[in-house]
C-alpha positions in Angstrom: -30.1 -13.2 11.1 -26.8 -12.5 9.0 -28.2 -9.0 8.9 -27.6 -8.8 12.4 -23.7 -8.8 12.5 -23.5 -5.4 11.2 -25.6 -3.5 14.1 -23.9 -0.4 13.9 -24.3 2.6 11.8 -27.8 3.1 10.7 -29.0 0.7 8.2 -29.3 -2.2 10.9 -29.3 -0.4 13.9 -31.9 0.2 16.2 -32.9 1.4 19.3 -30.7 4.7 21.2 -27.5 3.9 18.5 -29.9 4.0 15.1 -31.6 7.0 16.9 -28.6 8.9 17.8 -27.1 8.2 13.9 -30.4 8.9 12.0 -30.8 12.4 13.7 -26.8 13.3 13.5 -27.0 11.9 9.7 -30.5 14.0 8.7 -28.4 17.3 10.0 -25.0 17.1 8.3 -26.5 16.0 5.4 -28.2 19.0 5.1 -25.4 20.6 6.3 -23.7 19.3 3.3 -26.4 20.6 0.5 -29.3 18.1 0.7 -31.8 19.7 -0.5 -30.3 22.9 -1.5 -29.1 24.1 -4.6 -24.6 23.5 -4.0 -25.6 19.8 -3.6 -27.9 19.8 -6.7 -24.8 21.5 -9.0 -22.5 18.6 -7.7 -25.2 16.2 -9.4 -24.9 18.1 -12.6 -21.3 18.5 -12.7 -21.4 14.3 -11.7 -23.8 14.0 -14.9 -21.7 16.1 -17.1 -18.5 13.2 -16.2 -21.3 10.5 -16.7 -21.9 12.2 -20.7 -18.2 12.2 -21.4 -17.9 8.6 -20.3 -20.8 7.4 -22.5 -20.0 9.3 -25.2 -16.5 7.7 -25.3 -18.0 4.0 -26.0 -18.6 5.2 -29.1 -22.4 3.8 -29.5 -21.0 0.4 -29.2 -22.7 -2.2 -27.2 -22.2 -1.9 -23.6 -22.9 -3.0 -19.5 -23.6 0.3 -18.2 -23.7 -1.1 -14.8 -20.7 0.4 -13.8 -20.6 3.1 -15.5 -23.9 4.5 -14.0 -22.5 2.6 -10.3 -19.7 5.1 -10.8 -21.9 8.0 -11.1 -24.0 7.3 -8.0 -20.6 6.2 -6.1 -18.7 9.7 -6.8 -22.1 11.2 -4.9 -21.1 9.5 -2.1 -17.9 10.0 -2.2 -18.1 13.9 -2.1 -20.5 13.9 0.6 -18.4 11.5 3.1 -14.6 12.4 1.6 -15.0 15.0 -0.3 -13.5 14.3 -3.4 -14.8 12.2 -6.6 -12.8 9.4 -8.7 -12.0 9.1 -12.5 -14.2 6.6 -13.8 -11.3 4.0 -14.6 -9.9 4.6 -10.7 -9.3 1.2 -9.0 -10.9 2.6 -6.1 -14.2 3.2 -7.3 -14.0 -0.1 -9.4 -13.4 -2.2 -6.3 -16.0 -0.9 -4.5 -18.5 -0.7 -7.1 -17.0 -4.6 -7.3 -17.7 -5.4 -3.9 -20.6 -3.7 -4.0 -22.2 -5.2 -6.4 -21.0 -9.1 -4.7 -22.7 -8.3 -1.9 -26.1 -7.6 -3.0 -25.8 -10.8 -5.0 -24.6 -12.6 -2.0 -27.6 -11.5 0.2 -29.9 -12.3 -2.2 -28.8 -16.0 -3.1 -30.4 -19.2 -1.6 -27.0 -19.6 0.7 -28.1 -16.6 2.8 -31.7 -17.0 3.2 -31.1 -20.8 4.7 -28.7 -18.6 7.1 -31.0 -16.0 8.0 -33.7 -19.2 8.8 -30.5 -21.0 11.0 -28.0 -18.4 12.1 -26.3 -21.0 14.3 -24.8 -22.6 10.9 -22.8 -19.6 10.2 -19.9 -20.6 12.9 -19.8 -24.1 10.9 -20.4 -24.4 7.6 -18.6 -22.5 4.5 -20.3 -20.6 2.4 -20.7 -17.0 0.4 -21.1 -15.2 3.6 -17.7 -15.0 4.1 -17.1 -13.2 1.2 -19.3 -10.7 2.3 -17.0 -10.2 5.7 -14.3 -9.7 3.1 -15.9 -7.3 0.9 -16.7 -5.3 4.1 -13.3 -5.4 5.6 -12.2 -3.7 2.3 -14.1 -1.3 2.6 -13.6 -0.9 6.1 -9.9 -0.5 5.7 -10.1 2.3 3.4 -12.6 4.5 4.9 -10.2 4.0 8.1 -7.6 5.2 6.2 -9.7 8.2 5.1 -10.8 9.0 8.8 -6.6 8.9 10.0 -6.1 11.8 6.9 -9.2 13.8 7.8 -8.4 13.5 11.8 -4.4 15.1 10.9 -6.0 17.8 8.8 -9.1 18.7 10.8 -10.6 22.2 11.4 -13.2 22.0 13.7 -14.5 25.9 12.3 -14.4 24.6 9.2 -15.5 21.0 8.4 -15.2 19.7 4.6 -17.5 16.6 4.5 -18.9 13.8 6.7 -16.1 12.5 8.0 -15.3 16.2 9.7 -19.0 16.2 11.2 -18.8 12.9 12.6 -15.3 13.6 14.3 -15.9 16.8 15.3 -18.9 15.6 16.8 -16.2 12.7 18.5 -14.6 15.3 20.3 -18.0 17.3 21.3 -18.8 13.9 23.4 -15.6 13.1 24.8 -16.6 14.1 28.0 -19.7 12.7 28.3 -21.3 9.2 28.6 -22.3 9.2 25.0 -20.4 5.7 23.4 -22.5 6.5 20.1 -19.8 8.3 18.8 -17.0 6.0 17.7 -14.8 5.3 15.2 -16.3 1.9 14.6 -19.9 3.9 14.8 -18.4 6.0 11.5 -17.0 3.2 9.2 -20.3 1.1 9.8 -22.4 4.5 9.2 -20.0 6.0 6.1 -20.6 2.0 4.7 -24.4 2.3 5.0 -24.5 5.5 3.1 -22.2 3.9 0.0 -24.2 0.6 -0.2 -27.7 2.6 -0.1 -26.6 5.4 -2.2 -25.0 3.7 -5.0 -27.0 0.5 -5.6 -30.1 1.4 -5.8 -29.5 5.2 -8.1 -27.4 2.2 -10.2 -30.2 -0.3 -10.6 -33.0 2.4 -10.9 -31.3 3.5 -14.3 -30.7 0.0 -15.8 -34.5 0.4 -16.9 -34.4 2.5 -19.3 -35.6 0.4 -22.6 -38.8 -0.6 -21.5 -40.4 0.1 -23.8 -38.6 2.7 -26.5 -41.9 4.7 -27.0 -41.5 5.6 -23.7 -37.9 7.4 -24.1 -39.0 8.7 -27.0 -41.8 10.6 -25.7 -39.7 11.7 -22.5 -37.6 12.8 -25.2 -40.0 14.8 -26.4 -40.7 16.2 -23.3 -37.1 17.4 -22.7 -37.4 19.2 -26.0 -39.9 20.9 -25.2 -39.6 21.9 -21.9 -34.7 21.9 -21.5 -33.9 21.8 -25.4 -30.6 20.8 -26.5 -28.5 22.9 -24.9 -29.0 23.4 -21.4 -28.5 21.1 -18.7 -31.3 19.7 -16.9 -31.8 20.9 -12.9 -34.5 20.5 -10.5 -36.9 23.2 -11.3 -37.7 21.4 -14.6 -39.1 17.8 -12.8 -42.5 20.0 -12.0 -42.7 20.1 -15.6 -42.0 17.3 -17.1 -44.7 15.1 -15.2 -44.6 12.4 -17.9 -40.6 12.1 -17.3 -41.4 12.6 -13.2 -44.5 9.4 -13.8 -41.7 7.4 -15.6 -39.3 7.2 -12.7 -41.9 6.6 -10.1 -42.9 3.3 -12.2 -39.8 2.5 -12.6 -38.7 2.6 -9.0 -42.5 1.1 -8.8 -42.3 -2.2 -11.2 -38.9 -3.1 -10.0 -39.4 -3.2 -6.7 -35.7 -3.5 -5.7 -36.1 -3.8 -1.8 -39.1 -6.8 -1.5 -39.3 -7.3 2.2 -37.6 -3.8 3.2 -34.8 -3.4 5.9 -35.8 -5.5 9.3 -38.2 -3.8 11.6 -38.4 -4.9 15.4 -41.7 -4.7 17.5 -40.9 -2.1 20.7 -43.9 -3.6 22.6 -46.7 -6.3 22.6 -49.0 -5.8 19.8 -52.0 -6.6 18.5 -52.2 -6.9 15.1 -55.2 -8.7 12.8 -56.5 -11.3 15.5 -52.6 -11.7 16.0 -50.3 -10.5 19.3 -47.1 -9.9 18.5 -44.4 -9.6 21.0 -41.6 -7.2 21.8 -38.7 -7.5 20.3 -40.6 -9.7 17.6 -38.1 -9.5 14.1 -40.9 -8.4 11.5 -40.1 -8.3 7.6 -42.4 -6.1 5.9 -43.3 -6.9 1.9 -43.2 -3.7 0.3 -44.1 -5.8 -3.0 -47.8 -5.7 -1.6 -48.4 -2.4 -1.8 -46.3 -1.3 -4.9 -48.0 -4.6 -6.5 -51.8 -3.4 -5.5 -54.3 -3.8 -8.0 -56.5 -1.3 -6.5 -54.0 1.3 -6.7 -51.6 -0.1 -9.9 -54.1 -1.6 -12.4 -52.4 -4.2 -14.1 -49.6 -4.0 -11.7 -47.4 -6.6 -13.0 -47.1 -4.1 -16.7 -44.6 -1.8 -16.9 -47.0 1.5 -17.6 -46.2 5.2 -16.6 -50.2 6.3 -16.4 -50.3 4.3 -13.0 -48.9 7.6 -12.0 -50.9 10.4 -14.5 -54.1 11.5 -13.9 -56.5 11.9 -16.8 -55.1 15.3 -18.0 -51.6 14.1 -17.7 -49.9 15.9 -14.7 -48.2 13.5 -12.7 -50.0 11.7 -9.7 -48.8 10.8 -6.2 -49.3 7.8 -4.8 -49.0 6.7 -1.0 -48.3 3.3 -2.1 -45.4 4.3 -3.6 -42.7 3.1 -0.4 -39.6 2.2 -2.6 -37.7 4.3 -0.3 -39.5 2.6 2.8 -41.9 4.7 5.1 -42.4 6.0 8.7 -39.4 7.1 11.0 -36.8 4.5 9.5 -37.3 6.1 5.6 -34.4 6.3 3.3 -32.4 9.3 4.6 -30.8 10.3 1.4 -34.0 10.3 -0.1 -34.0 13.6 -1.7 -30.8 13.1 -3.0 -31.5 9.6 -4.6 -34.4 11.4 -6.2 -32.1 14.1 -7.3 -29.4 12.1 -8.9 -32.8 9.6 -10.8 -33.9 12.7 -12.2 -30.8 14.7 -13.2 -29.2 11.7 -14.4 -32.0 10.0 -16.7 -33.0 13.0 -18.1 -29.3 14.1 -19.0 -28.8 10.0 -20.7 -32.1 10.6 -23.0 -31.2 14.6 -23.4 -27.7 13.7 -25.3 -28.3 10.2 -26.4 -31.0 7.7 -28.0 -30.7 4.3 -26.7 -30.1 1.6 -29.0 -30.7 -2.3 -27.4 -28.4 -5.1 -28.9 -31.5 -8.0 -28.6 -35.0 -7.6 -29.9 -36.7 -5.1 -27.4 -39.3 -8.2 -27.3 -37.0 -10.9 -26.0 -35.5 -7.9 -23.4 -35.7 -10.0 -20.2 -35.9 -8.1 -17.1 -37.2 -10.7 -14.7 -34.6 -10.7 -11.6 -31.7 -13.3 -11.6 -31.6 -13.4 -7.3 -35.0 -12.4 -5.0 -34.2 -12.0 -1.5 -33.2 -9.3 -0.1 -33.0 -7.4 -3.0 -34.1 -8.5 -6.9 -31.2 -8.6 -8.7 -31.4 -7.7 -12.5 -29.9 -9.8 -15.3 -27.0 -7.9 -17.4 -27.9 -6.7 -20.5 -26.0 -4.5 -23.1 -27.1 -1.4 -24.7 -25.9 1.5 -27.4 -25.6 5.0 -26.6 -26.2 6.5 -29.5 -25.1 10.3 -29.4 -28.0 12.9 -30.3 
């Protein structure tokens, strides 16, 4: 598969590598704030920069694609470099850019006849190679990063992700540990920018279907933040319409269809079926966040799939948009963070105004494969 040329880091990893960069990953990022309450005040600072930026389109019709890609970038980019970008920085635009290629790229036609016959890769053109080129950019500056960091490090005082990883580098330069690499970090510090930015991004296109549902979210954030204070996490377990909203929106769009590859570690037996080791499976997370036992009417966009009859939110063990078992999203908490600081800062300072009849609002995905990609659209942020 295509997917397979990248097997470093930890997106496409497996076995002793992915297992060695999902446990070292899990701990610095909680030694960076995940989960704690430093991290959460770099979201709200992020979504301060976000309302400046909106406010300065001046309610005119807009793509905020990059504008929120921005926002979940600079997360990112404090976590691995420590530092955040103006808005307009070239930087930022060219990866949000590339970015935003790729996922188009692996979900066209082109790379799904690949993935079906890898040996045409070596011989025919094709978009793929853009992707290699997208990647080498962005390989090129996070090696540039990781040359600064290694000239300035402290190892009694690391500043971000880099300074983990290299101390760590130095920790197992002794030993027969080959996990640790340079190569190892670029593919790893990639993962983390294409997973954290994307799908924050994407989650928050969805936010006119349908307008009585900001409006009573609105409400909500009235009644529980008011005007003048900024949202922050301690609010979410009281807002459970505005907590219901963003479950079925990470629900209906189903951005990740098949999930990341699995591999089968031994024979198994599976339905009638044996399976063998080292069997590739793709697993269709669309089943279960499509379910019509769990999700009546599943194909309707419709917040009550997760209220219960008195209106405090719901959980649901279908819900698997950020996967499920040991290879589940590890930035998790902090995707969940930025959805909910984000979305309820956006509908806290603005009403949102579309430029087409809310009626003829398509949302049905321009590219299905390895992700659904949504059509662009233009909206007015319309200052409270």
């Amino acid at each position: 598969m295509l997917l397979q040329q990248f097997a470093k880091g930890i997106l496409f990893a497996n076995g002793k590598r992915w297992k060695e960069m999902r446990r070292f990953c899990l701990m610095t990022l909680r030694n960076l704030g995940m989960g704690k309450s430093d991290l959460e005040s770099r979201v709200q600072e992020e979504a301060y920069y976000l309302m400046e930026e909106l406010r300065k389109t001046n309610a005119l019709p807009c793509d905020p694609t990059f504008v929120l890609g921005c926002a979940a970038c600079n997360m990112v980019c404090s976590i691995i470099f420590q530092n955040r970008f103006d808005y307009t920085h070239q930087t930022l635009l060219g990866f949000l850019e590339r970015f935003h290629e790729n996922s188009k790229i692996l979900s066209s036609s082109w790379v799904q006849i690949y993935n079906s016959f890898p040996a045409l890769i070596d011989y025919l053109p094709g978009s793929h190679r853009k992707i290699f080129k997208n990647f080498t950019y962005t390989y090129n500056y996070i090696l540039e990063k990781i040359k600064e960091h290694q000239e300035s490090l402290d190892i009694n005082n690391p500043r971000d992700f880099i300074d983990y990883f290299l101390i760590k580098m130095k920790q197992e330069n002794h030993s027969q540990q080959l996990e640790f690499t340079i190569e190892n970090l670029i593919a790893t510090a990639s993962d983390l920018f294409g997973a954290g930015t994307k799908t924050t991004s994407t989650t928050l296109r969805y936010l006119l279907k349908p307008p009585e549902v900001t409006a009573k979210i609105q409400e909500e954030i009235g009644h529980v933040i008011g005007r003048h204070r900024s949202p922050c996490m301690q609010d979410r377990s009281r807002m459970p319409y505005m907590n219901a909203v963003l479950h079925e929106i990470q629900r209906y769009i189903d951005l990740i269809p098949v999930n990341l590859p699995h591999a089968v570690t031994r024979d198994i037996k599976f339905r009638n079926y044996v399976i063998p080791k080292g069997t590739n499976v793709l697993i269709s997370l669309t089943s279960v966040l499509r379910d019509d036992k769990e999700f009546p009417n599943p194909e309707t966009f419709d917040p009550a799939h997760f209220l219960d009859d008195n209106g405090n939110f719901k959980k649901s063990d279908y819900f698997m948009v950020f996967s499920a078992g040991k290879r589940i999203c590890v930035g998790e908490s902090l995707a969940r963070m930025e959805l909910f600081l984000f979305l309820t800062s956006i509908l806290q300072n603005f009403t949102l105004k579309p430029v087409v009849d809310i009626k003829d609002l398509d949302t049905t995905p321009v590219a299905s494969g390895f992700g659904h990609i949504p059509p662009p659209y233009k909206i007015c942020f319309v200052p409270l």
